[in-house]
Backbone as CSV, one residue per row, in Angstrom:
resi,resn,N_x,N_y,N_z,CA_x,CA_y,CA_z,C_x,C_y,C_z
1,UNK,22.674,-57.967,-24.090,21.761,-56.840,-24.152,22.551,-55.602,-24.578
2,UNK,22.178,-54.801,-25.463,23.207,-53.787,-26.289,22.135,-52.511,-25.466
3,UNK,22.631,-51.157,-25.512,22.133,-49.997,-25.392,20.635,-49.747,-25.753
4,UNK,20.654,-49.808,-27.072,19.345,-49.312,-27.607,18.231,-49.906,-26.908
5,UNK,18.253,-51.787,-26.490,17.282,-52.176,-25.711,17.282,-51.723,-24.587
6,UNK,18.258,-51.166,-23.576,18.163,-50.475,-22.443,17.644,-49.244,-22.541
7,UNK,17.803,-48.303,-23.786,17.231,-47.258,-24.015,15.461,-47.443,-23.698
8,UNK,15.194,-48.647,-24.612,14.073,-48.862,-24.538,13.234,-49.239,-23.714
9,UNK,13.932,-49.575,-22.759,13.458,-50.040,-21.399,13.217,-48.777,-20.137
10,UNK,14.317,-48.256,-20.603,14.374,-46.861,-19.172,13.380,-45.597,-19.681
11,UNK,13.109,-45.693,-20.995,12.640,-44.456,-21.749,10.861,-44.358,-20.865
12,UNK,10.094,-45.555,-20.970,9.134,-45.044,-20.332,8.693,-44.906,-18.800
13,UNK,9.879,-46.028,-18.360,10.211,-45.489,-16.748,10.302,-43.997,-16.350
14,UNK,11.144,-43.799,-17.590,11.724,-42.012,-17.139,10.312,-40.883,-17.403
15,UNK,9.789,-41.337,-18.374,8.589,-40.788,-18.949,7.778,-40.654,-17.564
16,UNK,7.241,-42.029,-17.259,6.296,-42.440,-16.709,6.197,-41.336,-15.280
17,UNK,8.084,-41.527,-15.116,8.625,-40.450,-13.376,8.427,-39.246,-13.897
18,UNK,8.348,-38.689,-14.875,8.439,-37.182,-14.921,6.741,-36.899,-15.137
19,UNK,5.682,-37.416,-15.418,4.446,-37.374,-15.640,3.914,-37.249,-14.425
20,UNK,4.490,-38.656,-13.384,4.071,-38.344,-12.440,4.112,-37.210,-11.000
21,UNK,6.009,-36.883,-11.222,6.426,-35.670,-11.099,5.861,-34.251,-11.209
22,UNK,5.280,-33.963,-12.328,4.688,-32.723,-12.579,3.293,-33.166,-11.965
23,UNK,2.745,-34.077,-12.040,1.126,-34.260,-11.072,1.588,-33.882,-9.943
24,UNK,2.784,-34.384,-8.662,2.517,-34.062,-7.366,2.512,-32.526,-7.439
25,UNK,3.946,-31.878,-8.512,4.160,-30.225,-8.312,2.462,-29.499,-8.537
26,UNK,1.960,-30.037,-9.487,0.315,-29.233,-9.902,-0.283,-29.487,-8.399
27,UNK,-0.211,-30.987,-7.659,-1.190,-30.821,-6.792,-0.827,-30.043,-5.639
28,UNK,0.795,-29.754,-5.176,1.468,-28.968,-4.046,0.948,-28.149,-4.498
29,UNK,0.710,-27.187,-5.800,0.769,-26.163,-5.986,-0.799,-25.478,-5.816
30,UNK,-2.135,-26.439,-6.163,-3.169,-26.272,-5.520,-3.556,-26.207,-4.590
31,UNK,-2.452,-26.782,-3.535,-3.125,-26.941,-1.877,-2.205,-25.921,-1.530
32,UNK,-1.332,-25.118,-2.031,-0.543,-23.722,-1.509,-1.569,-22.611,-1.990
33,UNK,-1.941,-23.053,-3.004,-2.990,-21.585,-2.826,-4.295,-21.580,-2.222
34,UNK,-4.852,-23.174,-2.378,-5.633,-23.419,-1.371,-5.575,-22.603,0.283
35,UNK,-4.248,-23.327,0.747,-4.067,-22.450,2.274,-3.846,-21.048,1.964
36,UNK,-2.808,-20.580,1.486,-2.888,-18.939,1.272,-4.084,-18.324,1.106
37,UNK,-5.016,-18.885,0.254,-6.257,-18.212,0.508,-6.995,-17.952,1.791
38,UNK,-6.784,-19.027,2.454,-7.659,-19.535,4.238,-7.018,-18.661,5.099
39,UNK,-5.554,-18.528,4.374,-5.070,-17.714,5.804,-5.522,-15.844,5.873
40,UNK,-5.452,-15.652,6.574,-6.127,-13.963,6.469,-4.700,-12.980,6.405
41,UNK,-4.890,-12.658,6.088,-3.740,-11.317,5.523,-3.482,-10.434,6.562
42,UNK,-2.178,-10.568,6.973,-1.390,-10.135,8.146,-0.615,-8.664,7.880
43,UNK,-0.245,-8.484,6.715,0.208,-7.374,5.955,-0.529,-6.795,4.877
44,UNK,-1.051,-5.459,5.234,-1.966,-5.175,4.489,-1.065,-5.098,3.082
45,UNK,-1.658,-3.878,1.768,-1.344,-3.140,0.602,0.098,-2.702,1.131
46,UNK,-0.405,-1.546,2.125,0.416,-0.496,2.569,1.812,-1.143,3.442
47,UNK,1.594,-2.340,3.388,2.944,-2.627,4.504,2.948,-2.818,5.744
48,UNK,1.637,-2.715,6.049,1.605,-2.682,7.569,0.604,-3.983,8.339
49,UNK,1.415,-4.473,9.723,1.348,-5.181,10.269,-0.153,-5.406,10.606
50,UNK,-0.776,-6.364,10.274,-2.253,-6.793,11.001,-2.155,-7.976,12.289
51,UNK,-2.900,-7.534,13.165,-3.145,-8.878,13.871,-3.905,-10.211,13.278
52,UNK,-3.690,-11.305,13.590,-4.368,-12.002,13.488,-5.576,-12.370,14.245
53,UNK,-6.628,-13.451,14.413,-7.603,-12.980,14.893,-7.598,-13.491,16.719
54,UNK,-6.390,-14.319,16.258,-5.881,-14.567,17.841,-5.339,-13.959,18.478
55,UNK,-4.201,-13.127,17.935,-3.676,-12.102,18.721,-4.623,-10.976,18.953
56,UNK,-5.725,-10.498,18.257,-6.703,-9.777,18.307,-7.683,-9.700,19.610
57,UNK,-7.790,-10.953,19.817,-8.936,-11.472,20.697,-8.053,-11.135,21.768
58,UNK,-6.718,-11.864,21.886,-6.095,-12.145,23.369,-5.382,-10.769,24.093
59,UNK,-5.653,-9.826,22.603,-5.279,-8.461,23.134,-5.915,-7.406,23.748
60,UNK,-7.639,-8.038,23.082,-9.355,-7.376,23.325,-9.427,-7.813,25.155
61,UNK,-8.709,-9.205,25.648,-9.027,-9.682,26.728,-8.265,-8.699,28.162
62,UNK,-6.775,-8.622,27.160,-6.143,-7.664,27.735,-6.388,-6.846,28.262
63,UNK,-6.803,-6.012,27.531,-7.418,-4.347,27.188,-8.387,-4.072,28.451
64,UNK,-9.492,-5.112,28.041,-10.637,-5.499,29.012,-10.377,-5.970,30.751
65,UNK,-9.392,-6.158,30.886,-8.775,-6.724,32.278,-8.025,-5.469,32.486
66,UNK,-7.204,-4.559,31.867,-6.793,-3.530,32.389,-7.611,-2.127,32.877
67,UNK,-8.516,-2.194,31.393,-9.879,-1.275,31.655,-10.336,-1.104,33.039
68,UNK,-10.729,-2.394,33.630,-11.116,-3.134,34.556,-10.366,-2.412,36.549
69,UNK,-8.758,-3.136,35.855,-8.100,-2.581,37.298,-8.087,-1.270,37.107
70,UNK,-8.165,-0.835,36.041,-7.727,0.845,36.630,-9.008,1.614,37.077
71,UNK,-10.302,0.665,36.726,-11.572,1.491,37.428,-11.033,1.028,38.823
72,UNK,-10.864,-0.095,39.466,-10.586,-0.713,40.086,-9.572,0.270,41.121
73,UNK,-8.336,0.593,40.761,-7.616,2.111,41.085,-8.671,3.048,41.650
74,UNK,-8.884,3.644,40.663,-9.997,5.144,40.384,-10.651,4.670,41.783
75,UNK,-11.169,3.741,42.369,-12.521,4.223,43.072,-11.714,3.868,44.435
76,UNK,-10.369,2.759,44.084,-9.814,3.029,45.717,-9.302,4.530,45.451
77,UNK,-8.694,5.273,45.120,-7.902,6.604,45.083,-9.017,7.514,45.428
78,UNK,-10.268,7.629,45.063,-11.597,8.479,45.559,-11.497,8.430,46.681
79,UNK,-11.923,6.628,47.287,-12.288,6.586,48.281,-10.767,7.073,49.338
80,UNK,-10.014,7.194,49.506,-8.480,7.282,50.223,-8.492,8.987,50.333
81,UNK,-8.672,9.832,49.444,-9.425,10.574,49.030,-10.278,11.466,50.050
82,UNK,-11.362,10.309,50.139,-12.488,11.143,50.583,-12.032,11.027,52.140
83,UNK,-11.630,9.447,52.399,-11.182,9.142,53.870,-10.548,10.628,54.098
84,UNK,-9.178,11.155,53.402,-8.116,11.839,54.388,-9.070,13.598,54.374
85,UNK,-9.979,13.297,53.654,-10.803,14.841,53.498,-11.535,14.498,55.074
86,UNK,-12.170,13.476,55.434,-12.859,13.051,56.790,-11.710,13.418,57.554
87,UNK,-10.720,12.648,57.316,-9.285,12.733,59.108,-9.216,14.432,59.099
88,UNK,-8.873,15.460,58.256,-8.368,17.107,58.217,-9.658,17.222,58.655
89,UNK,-11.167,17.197,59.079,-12.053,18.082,59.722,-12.478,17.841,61.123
């Protein structure tokens, strides 16, 4: 077996790998913009940091539970308050 028939043999193997090669890169490259699209944009124009909609929520829950104790505060501190205004008369 001399060269040229080996040429002829590997030539559409090699073909065949690089055809199929550039199909997986086209299809990685559809399902990357696929997800980039889905995902929501964390950094706006300007540079600046966005929440996502989870950190959003779990920060809304936060917020809402602190809101919460410090009424929670407020009406013992009234009432403690009003008590030591009762003990001075």
């Amino acid at each position: 077996m001399n060269w040229a028939d080996t040429l002829k043999a590997v030539i559409p193997i090699v073909v065949m790998s690089l055809a199929w090669l550039l199909g997986q890169v086209n299809s990685f490259s559809e399902r990357l913009v696929k997800i980039e699209g889905q995902m929501p944009a964390l950094i706006t124009k300007e540079g600046i940091p966005t929440d996502s909609p989870l950190s959003a929520e779990a920060r809304h829950k936060l917020k809402e539970q602190i809101y919460t104790d410090i009424h929670a505060l407020q009406v013992k501190v009234q009432m403690l308050e009003e008590r030591e205004k009762m003990v001075k008369k």
